[in-house]
C-alpha positions as CSV (number, residue, x, y, z in Angstrom):
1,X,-2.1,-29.6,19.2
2,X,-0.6,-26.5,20.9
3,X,2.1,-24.3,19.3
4,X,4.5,-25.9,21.9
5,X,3.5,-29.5,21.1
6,X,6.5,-32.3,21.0
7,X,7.7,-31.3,17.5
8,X,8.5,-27.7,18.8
9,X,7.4,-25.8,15.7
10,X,7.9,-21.9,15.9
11,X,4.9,-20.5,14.2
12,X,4.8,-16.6,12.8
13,X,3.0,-14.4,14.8
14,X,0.9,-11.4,12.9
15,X,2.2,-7.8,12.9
16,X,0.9,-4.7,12.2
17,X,2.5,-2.1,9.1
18,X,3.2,1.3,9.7
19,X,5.1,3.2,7.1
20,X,7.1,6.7,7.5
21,X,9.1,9.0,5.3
22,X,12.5,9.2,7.5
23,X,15.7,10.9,6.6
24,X,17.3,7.9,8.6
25,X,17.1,6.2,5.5
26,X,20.1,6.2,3.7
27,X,21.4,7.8,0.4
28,X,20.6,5.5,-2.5
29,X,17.8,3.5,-1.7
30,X,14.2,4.8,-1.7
31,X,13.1,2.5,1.2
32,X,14.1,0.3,4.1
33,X,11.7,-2.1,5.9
34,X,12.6,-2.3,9.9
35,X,11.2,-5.2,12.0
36,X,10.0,-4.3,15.3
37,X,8.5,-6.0,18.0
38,X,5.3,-6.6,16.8
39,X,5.0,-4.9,13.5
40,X,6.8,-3.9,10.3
41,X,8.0,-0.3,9.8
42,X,8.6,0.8,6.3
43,X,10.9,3.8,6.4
44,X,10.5,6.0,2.7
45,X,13.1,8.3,1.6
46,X,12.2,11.7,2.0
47,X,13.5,12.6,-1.6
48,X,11.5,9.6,-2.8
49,X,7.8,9.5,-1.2
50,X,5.6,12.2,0.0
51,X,4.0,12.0,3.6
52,X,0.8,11.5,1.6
53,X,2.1,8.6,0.6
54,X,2.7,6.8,3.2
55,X,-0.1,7.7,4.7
56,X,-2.0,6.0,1.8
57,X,0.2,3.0,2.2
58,X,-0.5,2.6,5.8
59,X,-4.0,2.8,5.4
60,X,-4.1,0.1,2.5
61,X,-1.9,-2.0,5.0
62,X,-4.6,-1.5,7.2
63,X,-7.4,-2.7,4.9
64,X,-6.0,-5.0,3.2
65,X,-5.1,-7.1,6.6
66,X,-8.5,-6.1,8.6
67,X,-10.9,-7.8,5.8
68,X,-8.2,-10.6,4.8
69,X,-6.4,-9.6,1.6
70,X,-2.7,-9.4,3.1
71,X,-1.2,-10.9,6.3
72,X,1.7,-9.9,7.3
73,X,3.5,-12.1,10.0
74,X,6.7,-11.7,12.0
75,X,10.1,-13.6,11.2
76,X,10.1,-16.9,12.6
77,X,13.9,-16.2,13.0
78,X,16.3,-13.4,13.6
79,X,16.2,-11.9,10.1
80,X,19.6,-12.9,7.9
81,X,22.3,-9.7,7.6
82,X,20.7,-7.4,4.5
83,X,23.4,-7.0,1.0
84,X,25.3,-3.6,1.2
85,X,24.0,-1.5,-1.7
């Protein structure tokens, strides 16, 4: 069956992860994960990763999804409204 078959069942679709340091992150948390069309952004705190850092992060993203240890998919559905911190 097709992904539009009579039941209509919205199946993830795979992303890719790219991770940043941003100073658009705010005060108070250490990181914020942004959904964009097709991939995951995870934005680091300056004051609480290096760019070293995420550049190791985003290459074990990397691995870890090209030889099947991690797959990381896109929300099925809009994602729900995040808690204030």
């Amino acid at each position: 069956m097709s992904d539009s078959d009579s039941t209509h069942q919205v199946h993830p679709r795979p992303v890719q992860a790219e991770v940043v340091v941003s100073k658009d992150v705010p005060d108070g948390r250490a990181m914020i994960p942004v959904h964009c069309k097709g991939k995951l952004v995870l934005a680091l705190h300056p004051d609480h990763a290096s760019e070293q850092l995420a550049r190791e992060l985003a290459n074990h993203f990397a691995h870890a999804t090209r030889v099947g240890l991690a797959a990381l998919y896109a929300p099925i559905e809009e994602a729900r409204p995040r808690p204030e911190v």
